[in-house]
C-alpha positions as CSV (number, residue, x, y, z in Angstrom):
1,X,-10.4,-5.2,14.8
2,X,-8.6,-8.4,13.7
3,X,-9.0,-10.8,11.2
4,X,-8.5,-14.4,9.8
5,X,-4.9,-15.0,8.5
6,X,-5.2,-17.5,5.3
7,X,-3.7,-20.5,6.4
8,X,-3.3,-20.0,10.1
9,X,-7.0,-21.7,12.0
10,X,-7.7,-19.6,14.5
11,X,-4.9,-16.9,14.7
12,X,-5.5,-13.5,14.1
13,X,-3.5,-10.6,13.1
14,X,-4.4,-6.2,13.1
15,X,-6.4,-5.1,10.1
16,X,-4.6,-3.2,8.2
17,X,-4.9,-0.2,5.6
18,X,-2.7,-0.7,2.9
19,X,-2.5,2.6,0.1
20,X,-0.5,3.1,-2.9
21,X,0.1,6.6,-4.1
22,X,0.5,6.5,-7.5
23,X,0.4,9.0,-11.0
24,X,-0.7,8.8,-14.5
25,X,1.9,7.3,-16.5
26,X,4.4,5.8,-13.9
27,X,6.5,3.1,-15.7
28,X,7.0,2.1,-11.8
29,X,3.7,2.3,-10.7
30,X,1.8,-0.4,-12.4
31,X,4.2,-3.4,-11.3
32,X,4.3,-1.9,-7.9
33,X,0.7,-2.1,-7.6
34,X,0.5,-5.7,-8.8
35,X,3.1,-7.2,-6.6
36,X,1.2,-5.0,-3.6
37,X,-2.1,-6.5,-4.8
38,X,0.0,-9.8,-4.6
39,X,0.9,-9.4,-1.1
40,X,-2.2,-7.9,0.4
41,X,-4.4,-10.8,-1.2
42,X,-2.7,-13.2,1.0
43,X,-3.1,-11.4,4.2
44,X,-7.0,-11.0,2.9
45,X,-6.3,-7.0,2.2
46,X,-7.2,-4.8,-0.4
47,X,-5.2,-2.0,-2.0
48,X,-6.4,1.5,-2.5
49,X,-5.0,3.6,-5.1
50,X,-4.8,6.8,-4.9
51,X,-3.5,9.0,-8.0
52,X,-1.6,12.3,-6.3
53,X,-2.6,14.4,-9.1
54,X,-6.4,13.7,-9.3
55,X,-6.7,13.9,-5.6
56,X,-4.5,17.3,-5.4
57,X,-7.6,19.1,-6.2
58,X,-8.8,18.1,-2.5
59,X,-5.7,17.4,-0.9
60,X,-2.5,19.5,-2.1
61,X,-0.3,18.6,0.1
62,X,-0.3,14.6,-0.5
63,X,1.0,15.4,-3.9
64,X,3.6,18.1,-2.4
65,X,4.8,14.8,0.2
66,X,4.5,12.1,-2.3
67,X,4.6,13.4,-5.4
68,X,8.1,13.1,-6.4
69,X,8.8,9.6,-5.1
70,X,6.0,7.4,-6.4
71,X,4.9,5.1,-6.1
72,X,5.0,5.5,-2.6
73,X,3.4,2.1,-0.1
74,X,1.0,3.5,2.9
75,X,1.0,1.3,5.7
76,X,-2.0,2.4,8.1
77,X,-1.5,5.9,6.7
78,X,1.9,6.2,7.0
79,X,5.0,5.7,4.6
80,X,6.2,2.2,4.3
81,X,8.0,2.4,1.3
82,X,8.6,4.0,-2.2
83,X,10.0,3.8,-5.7
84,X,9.3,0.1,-4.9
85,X,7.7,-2.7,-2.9
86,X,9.8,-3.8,0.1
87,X,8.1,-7.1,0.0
88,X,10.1,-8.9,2.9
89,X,9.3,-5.6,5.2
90,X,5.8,-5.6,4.1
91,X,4.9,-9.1,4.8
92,X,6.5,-8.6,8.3
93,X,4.6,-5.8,9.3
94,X,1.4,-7.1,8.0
95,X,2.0,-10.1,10.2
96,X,2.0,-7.9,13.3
């Protein structure tokens, strides 16, 4: 599945699944998830957010991964980045 790139006519790139794994509280977690939102807006993506602590009641062992590292980037369900935003990385990838 592809889709429009804002300001590139014609050229697509991969959809992507972008998820931020974050927790109640996190002085880190809140400016992460606006300069993700940031990013992903440009390449026409949203950001799911996914606190490790509410969804530990379904899925223990994304808090035992995670959960001591947040906020921690998904990129297509794997782990991009944590503690911050690797922003250069991130746009490069989501290019692809």
């Amino acid at each position: 599945m592809t889709e429009p790139r804002p300001g590139a006519p014609g050229a697509s790139v991969p959809a992507h699944e972008v998820t931020l794994l974050v927790r109640a509280g996190c002085g880190a977690c809140a400016p992460a998830r606006e300069q993700l939102e940031q990013v992903c807006e440009e390449f026409g993506l949203t950001v799911t957010c996914i606190d490790v602590d509410d969804a530990a009641a379904t899925d223990p062992e994304l808090r035992a991964e995670f959960g001591d590292r947040l906020p921690v980037v998904l990129l297509d369900g794997r782990e991009h980045s944590y503690w911050e935003v690797d922003e250069s990385r991130l746009r490069a990838d989501l290019a692809r």
